[in-house]
Biopython code that builds the backbone (N, CA, C, O; Angstrom):
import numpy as np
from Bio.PDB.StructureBuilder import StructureBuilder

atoms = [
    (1, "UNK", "N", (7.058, -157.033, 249.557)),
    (1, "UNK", "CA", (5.764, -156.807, 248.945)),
    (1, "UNK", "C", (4.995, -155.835, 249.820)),
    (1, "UNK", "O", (5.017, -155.817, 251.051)),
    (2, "UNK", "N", (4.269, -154.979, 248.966)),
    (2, "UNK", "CA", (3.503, -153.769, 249.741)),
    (2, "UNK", "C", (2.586, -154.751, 250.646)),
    (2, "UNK", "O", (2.203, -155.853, 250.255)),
    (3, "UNK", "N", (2.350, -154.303, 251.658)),
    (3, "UNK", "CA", (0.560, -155.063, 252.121)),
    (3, "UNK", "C", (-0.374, -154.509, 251.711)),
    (3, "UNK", "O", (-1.410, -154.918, 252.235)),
    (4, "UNK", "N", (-0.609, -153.170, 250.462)),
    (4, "UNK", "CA", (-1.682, -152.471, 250.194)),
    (4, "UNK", "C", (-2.206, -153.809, 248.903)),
    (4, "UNK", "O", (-3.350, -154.138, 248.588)),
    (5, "UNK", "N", (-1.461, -154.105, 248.617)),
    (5, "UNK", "CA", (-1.767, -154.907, 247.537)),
    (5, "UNK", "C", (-2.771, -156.000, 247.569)),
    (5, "UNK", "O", (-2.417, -156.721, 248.503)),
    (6, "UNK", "N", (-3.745, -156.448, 247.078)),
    (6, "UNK", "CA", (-5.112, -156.958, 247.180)),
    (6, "UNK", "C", (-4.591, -157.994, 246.447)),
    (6, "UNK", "O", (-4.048, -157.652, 245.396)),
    (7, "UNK", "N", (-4.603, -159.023, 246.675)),
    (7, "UNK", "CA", (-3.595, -160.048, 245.820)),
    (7, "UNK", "C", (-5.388, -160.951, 245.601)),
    (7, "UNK", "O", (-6.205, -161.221, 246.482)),
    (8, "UNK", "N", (-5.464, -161.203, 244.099)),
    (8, "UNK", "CA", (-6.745, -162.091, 243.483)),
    (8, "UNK", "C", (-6.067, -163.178, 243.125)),
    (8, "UNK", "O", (-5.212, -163.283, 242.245)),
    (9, "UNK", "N", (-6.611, -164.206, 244.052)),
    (9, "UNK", "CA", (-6.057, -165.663, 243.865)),
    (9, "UNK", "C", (-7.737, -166.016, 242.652)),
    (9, "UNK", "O", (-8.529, -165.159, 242.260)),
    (10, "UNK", "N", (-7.759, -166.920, 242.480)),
    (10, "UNK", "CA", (-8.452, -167.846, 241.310)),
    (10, "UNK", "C", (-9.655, -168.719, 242.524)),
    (10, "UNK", "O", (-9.514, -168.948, 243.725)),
    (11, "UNK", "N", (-10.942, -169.071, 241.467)),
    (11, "UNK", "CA", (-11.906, -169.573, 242.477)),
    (11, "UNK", "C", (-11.484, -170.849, 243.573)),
    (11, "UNK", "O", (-12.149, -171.115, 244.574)),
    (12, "UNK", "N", (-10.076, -171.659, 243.101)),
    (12, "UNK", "CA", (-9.455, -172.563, 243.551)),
    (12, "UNK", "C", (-8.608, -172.116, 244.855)),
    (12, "UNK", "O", (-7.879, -172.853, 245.518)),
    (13, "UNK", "N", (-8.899, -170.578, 245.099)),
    (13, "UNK", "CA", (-7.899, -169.797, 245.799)),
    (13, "UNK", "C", (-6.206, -169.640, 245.751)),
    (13, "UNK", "O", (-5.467, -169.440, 246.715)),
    (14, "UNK", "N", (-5.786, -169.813, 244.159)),
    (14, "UNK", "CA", (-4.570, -170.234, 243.838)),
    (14, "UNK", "C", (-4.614, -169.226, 243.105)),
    (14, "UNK", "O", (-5.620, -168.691, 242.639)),
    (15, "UNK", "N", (-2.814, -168.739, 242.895)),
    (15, "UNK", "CA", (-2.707, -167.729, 242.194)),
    (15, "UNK", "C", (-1.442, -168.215, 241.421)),
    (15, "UNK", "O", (-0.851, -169.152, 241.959)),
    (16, "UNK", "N", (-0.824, -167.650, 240.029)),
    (16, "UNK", "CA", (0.323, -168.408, 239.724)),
    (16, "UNK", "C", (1.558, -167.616, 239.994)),
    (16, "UNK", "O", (1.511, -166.434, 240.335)),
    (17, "UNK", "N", (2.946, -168.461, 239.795)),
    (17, "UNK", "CA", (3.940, -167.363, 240.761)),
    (17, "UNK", "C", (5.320, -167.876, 239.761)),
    (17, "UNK", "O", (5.952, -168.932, 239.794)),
    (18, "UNK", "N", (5.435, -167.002, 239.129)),
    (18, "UNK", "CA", (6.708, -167.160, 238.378)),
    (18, "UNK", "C", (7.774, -167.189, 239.071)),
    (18, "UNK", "O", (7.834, -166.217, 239.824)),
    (19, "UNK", "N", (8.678, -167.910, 239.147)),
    (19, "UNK", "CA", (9.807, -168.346, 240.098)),
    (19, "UNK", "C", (11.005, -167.676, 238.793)),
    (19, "UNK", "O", (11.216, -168.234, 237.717)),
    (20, "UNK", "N", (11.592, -166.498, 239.218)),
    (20, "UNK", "CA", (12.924, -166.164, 238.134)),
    (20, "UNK", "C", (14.191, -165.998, 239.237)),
    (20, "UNK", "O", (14.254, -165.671, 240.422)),
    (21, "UNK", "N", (14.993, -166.330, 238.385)),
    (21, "UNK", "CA", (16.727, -166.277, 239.018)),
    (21, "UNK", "C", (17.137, -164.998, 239.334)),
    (21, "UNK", "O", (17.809, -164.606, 238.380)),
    (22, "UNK", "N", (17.066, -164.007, 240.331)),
    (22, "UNK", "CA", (17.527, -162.786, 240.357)),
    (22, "UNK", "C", (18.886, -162.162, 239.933)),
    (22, "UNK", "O", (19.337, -161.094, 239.518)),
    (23, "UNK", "N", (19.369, -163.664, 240.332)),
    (23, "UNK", "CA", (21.388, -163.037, 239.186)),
    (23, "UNK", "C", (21.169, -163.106, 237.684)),
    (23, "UNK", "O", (21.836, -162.423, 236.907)),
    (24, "UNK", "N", (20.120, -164.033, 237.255)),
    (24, "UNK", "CA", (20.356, -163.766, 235.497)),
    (24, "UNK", "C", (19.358, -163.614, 235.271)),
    (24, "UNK", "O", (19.352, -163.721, 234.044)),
    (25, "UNK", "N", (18.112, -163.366, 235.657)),
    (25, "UNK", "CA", (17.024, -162.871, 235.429)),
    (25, "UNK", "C", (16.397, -164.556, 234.667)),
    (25, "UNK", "O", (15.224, -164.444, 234.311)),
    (26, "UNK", "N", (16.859, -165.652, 234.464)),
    (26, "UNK", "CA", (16.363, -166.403, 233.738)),
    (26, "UNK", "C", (14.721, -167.324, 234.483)),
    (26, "UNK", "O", (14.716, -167.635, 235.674)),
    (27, "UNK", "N", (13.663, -167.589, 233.696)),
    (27, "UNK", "CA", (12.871, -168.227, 234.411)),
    (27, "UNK", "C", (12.404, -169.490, 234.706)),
    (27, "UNK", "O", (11.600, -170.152, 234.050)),
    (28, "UNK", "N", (12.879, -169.741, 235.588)),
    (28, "UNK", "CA", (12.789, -170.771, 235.917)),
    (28, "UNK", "C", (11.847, -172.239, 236.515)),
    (28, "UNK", "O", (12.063, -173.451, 236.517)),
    (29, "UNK", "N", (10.833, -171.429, 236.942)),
    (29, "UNK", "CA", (9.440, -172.326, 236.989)),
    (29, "UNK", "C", (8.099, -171.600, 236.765)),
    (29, "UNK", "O", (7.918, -170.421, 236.460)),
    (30, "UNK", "N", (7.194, -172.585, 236.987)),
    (30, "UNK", "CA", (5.554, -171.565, 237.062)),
    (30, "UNK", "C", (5.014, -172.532, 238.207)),
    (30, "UNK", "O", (5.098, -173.724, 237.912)),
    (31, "UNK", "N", (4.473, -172.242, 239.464)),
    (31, "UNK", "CA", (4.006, -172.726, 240.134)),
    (31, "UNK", "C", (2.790, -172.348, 240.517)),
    (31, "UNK", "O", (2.079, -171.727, 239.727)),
    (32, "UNK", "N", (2.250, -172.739, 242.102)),
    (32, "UNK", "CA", (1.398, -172.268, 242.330)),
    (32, "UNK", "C", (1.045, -171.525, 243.729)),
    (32, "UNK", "O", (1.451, -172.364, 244.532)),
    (33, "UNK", "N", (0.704, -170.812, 244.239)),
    (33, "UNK", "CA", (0.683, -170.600, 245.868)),
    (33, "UNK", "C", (-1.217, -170.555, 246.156)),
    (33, "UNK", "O", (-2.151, -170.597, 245.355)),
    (34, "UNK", "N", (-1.182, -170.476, 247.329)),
    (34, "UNK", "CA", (-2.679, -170.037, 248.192)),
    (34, "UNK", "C", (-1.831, -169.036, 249.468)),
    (34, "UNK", "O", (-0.726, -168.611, 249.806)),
    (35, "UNK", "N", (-2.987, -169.051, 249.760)),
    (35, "UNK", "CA", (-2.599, -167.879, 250.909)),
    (35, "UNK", "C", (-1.252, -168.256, 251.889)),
    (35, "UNK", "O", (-0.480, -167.364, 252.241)),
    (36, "UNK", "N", (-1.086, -169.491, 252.234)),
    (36, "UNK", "CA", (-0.797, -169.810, 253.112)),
    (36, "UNK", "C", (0.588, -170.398, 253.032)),
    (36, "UNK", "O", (1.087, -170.555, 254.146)),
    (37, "UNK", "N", (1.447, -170.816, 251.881)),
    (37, "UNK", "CA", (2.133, -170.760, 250.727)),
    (37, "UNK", "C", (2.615, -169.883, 250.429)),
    (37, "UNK", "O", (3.734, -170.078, 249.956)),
    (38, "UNK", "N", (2.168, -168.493, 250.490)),
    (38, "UNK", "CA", (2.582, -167.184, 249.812)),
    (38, "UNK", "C", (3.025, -166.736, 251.661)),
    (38, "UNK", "O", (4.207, -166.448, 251.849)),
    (39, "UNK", "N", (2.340, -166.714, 252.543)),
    (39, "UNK", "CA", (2.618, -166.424, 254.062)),
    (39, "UNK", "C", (3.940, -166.959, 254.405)),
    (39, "UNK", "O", (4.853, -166.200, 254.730)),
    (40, "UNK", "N", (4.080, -168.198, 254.350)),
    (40, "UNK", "CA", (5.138, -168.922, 254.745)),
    (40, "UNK", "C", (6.111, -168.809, 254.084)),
    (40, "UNK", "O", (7.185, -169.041, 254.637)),
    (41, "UNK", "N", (6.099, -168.402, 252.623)),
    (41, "UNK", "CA", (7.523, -167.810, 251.574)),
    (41, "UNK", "C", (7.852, -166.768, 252.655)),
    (41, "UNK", "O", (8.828, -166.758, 253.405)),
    (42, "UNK", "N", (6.695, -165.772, 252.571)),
    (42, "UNK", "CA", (7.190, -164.746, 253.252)),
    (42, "UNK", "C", (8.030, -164.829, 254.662)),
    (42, "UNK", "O", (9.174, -164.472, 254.945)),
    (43, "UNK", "N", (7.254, -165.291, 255.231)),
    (43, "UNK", "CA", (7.762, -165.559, 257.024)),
    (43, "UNK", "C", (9.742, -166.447, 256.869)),
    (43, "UNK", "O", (10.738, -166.092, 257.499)),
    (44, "UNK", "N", (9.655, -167.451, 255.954)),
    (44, "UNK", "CA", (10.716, -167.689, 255.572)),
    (44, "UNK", "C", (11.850, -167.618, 254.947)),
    (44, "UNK", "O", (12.862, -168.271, 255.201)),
    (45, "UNK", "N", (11.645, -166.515, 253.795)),
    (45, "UNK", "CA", (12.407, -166.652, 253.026)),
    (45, "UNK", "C", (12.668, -167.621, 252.230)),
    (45, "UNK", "O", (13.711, -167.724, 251.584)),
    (46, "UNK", "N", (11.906, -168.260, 252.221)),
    (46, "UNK", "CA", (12.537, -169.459, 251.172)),
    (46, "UNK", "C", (11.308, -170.114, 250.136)),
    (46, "UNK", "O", (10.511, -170.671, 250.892)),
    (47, "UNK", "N", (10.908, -170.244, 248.896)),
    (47, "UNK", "CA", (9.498, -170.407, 248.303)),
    (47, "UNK", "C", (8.769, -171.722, 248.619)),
    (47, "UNK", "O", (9.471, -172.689, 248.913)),
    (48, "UNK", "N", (7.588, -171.844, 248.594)),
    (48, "UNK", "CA", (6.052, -172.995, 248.915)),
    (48, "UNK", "C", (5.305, -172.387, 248.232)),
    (48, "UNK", "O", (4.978, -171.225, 247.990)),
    (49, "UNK", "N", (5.039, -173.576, 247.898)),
    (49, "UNK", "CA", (3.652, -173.894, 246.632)),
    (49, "UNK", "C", (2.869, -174.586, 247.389)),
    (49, "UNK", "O", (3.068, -175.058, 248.508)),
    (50, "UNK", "N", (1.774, -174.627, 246.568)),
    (50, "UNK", "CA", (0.833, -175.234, 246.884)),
    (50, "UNK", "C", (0.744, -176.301, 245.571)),
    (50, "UNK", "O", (0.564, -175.957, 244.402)),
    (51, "UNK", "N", (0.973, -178.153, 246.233)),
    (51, "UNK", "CA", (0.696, -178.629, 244.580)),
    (51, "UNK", "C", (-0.989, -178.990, 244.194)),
    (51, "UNK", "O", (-1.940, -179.242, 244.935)),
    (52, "UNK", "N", (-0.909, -178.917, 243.102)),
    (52, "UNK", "CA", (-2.370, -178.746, 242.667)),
    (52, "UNK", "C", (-2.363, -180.567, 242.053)),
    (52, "UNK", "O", (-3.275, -181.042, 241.376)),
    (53, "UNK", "N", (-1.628, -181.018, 242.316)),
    (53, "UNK", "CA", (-1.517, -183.114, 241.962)),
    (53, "UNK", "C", (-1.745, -183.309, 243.106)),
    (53, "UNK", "O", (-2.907, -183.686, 243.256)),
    (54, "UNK", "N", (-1.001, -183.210, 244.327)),
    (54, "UNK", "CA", (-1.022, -183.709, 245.726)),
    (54, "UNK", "C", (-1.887, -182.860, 246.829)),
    (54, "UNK", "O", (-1.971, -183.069, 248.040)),
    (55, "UNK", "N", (-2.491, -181.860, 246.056)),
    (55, "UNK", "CA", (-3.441, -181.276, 247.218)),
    (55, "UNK", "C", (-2.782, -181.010, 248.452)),
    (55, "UNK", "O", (-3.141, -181.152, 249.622)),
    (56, "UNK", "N", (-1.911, -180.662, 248.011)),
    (56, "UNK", "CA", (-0.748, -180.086, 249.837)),
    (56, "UNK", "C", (0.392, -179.145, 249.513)),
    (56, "UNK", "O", (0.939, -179.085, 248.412)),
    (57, "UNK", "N", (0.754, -178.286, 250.760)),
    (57, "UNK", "CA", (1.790, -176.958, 250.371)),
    (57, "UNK", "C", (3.033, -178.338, 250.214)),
    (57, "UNK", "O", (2.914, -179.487, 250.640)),
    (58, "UNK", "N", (4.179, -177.734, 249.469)),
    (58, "UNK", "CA", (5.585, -178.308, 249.142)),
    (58, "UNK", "C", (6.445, -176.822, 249.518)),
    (58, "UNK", "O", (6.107, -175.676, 249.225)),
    (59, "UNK", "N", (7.495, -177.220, 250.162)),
    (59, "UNK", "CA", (8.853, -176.423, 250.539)),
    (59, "UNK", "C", (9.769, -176.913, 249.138)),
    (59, "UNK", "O", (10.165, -178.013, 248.753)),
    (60, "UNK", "N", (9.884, -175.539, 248.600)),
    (60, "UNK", "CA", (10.650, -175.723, 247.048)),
    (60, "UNK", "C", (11.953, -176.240, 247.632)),
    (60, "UNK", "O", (12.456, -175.538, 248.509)),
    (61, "UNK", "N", (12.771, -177.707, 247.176)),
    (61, "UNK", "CA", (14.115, -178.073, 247.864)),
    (61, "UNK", "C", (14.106, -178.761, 249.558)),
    (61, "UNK", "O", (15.076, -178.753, 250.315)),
    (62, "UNK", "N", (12.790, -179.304, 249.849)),
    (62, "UNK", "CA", (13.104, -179.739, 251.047)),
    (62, "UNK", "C", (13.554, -181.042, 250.725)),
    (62, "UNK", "O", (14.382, -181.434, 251.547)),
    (63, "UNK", "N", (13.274, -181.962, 249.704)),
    (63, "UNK", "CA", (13.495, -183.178, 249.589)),
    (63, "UNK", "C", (15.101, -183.544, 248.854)),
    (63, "UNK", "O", (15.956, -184.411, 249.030)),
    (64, "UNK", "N", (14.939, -182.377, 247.974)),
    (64, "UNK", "CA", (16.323, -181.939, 246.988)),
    (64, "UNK", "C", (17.594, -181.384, 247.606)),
    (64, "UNK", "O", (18.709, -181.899, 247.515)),
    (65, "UNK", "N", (17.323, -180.425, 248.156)),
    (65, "UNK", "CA", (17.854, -179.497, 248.853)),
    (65, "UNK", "C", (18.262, -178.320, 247.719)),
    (65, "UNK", "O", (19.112, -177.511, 248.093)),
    (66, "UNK", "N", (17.802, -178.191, 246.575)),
    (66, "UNK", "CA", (17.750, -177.066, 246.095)),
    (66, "UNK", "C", (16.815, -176.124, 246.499)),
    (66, "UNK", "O", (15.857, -176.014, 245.734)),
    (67, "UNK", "N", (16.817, -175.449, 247.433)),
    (67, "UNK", "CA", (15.853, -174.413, 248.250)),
    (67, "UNK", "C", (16.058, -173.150, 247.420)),
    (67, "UNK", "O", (17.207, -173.091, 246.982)),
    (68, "UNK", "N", (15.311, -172.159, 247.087)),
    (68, "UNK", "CA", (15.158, -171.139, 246.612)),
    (68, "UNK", "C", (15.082, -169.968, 247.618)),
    (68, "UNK", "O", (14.010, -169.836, 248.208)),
    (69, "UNK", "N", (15.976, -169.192, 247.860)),
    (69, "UNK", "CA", (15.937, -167.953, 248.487)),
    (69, "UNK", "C", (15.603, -167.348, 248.371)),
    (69, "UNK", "O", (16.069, -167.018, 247.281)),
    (70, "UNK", "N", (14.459, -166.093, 248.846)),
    (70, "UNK", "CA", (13.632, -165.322, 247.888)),
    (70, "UNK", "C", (14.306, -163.963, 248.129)),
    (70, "UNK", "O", (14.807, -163.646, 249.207)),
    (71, "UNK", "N", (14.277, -163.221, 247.081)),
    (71, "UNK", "CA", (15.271, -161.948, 247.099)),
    (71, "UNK", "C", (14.184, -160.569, 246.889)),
    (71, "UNK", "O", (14.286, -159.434, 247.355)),
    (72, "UNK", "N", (13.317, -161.057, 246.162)),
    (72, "UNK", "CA", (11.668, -159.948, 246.071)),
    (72, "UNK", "C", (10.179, -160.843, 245.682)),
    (72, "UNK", "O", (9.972, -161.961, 245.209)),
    (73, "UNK", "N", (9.605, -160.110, 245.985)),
    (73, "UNK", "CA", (8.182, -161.151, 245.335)),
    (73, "UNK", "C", (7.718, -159.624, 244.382)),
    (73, "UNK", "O", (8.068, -158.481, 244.678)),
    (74, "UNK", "N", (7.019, -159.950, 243.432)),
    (74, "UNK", "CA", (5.877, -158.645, 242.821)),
    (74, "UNK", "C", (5.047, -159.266, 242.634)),
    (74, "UNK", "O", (4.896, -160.473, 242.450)),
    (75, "UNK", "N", (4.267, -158.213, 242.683)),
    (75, "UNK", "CA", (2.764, -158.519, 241.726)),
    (75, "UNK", "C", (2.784, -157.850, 240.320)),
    (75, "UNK", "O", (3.463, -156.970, 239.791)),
    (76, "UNK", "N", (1.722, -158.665, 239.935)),
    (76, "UNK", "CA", (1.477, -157.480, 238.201)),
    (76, "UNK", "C", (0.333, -157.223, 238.120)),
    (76, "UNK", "O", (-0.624, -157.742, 238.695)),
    (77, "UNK", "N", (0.382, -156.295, 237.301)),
    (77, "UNK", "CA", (-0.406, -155.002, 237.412)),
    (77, "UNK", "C", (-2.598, -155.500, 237.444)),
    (77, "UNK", "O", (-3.551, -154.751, 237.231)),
    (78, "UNK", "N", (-2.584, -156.610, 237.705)),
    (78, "UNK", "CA", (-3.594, -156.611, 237.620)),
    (78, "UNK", "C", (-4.246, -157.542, 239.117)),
    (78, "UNK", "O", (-5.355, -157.990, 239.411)),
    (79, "UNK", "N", (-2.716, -157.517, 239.889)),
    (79, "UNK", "CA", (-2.631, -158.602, 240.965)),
    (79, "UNK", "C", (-2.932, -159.653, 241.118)),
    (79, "UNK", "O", (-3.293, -160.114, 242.201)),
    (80, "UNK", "N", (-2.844, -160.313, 239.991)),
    (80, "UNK", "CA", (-3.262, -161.737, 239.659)),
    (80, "UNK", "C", (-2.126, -162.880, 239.395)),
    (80, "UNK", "O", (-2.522, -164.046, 239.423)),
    (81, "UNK", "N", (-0.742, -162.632, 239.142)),
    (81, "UNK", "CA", (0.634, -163.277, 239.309)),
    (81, "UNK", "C", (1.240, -162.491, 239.976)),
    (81, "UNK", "O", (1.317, -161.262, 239.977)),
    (82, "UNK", "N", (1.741, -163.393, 240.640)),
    (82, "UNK", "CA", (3.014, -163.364, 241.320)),
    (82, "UNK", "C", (4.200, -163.647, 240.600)),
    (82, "UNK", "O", (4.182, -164.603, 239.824)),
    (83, "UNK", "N", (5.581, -162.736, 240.775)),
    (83, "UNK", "CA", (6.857, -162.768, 240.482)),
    (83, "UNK", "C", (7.849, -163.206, 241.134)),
    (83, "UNK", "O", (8.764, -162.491, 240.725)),
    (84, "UNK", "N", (8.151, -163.700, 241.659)),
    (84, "UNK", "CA", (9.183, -164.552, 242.796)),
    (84, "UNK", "C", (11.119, -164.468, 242.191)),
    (84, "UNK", "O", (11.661, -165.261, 241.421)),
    (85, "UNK", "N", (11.583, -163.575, 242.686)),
    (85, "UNK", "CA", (12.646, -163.525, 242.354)),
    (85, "UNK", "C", (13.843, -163.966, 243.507)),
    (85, "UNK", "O", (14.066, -163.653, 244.676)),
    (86, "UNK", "N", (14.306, -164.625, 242.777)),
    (86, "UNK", "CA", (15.107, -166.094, 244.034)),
    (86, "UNK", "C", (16.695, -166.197, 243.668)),
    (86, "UNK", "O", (17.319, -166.065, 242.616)),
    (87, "UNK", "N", (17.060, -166.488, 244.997)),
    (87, "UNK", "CA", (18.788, -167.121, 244.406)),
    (87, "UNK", "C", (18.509, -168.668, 244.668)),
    (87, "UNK", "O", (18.324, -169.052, 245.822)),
    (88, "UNK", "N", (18.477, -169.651, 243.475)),
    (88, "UNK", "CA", (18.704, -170.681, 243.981)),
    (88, "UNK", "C", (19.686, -171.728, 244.444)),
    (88, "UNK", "O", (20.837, -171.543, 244.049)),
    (89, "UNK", "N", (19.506, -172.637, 245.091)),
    (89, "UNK", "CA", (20.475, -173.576, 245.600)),
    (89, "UNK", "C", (20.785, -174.608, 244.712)),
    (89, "UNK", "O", (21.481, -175.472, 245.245)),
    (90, "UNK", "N", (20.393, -174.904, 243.056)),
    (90, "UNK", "CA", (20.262, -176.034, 242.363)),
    (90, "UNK", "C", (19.338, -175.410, 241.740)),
    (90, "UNK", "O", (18.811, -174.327, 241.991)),
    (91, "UNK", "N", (19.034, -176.711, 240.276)),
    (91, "UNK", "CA", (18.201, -176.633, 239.596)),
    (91, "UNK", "C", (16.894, -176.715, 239.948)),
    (91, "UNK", "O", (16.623, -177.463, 240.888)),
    (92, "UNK", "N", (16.140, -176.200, 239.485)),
    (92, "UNK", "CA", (14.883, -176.048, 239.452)),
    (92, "UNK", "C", (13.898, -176.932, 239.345)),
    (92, "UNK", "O", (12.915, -177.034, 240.079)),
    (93, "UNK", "N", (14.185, -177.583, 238.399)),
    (93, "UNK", "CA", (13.195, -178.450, 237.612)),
    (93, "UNK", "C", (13.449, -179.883, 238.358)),
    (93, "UNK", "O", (14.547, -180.338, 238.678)),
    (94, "UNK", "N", (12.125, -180.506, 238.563)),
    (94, "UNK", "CA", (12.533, -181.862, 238.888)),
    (94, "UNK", "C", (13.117, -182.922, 237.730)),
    (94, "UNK", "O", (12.870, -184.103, 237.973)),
    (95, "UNK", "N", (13.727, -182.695, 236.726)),
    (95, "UNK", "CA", (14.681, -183.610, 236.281)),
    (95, "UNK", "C", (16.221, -183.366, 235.939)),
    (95, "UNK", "O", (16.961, -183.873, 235.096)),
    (96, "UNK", "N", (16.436, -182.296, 237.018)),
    (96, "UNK", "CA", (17.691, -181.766, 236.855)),
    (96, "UNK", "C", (18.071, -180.827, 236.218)),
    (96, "UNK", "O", (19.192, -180.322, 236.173)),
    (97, "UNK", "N", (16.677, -180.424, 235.437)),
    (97, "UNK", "CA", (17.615, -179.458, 234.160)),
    (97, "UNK", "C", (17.284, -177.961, 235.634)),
    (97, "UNK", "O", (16.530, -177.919, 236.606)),
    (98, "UNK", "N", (18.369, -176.919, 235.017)),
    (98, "UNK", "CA", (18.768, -175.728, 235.521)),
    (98, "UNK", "C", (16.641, -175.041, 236.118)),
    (98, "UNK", "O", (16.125, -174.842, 237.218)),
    (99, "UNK", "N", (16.092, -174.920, 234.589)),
    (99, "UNK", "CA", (14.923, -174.318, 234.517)),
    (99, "UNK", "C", (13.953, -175.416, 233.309)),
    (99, "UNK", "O", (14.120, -175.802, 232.153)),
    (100, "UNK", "N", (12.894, -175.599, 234.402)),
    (100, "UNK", "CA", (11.593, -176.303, 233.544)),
    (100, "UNK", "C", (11.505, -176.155, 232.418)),
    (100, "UNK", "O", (11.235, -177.134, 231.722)),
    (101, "UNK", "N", (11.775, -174.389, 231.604)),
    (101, "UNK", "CA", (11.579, -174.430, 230.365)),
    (101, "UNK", "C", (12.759, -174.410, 229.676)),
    (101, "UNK", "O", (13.204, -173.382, 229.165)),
    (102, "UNK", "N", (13.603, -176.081, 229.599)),
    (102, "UNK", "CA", (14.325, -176.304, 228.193)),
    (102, "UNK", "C", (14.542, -176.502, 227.557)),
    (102, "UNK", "O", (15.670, -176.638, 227.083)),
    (103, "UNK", "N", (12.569, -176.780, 226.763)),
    (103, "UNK", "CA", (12.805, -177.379, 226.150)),
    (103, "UNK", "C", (12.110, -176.715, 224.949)),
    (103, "UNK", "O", (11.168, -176.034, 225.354)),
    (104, "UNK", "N", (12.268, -176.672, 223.425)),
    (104, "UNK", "CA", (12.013, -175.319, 222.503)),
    (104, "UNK", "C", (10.536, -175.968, 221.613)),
    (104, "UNK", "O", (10.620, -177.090, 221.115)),
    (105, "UNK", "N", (9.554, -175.359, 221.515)),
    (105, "UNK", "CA", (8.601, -176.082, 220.698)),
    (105, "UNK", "C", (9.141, -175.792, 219.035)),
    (105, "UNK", "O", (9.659, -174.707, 218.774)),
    (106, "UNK", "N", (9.050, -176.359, 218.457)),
    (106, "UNK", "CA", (9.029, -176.589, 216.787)),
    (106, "UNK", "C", (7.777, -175.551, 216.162)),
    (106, "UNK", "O", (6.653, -175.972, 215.888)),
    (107, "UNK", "N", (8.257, -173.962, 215.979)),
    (107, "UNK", "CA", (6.982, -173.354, 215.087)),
    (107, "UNK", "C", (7.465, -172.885, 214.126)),
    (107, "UNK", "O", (8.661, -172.963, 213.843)),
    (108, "UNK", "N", (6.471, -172.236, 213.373)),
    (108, "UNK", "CA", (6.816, -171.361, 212.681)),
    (108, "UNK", "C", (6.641, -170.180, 211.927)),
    (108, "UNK", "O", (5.929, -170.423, 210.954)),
    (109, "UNK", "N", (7.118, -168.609, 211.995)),
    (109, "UNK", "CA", (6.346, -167.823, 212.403)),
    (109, "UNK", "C", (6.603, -167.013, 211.032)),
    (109, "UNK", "O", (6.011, -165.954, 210.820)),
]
sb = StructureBuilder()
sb.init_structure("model")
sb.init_model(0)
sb.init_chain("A")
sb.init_seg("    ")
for serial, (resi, resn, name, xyz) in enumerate(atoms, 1):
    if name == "N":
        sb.init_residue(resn, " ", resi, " ")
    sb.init_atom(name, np.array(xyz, "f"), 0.0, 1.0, " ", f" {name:<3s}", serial, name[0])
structure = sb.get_structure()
């Protein structure tokens, strides 16, 4: 990530951070970071959130051990999300499935 980049977190100081699979491009979570969260991805390589239930940073896979490797971060164009592109170690989602979103809403268009 450039450092020119002015990254606008939210009055909560949270910004949201799409977590995608860099081998299949598929997406796999929506989380959240603060400054400090987004520092420590960096410094590590490996993704933290910040949870917005428990009021505390989480190491994605410390408890699981599906850890997420981070391969790029972006911003978009308005520097308000974050893109997090990861190899992961496991599924994503805390109930096992691969990616949070598998599940299809019923519309109709």
């Amino acid at each position: 990530m450039n450092a020119s980049h002015e990254i606008k977190y939210d009055a909560n100081g949270l910004i949201p951070a799409i977590v995608q699979d860099a081998g299949t491009n598929e997406v796999l979570m929506l989380a959240y970071m603060n400054a400090e969260s987004l520092r420590l991805t960096i410094e590590t390589g490996e993704t933290w959130f910040w949870s917005r239930s428990r009021r505390e940073l989480w190491h994605k896979g410390a408890t699981s051990g599906n850890v997420q490797t981070v391969v790029e971060v972006r911003v978009d164009c308005d520097e308000d999300t974050l893109l997090i592109r990861v190899q992961p170690a496991g599924p994503a989602c805390h109930t096992g499935n691969q990616t949070c979103f598998y599940r299809t809403m019923q519309v109709e268009f």
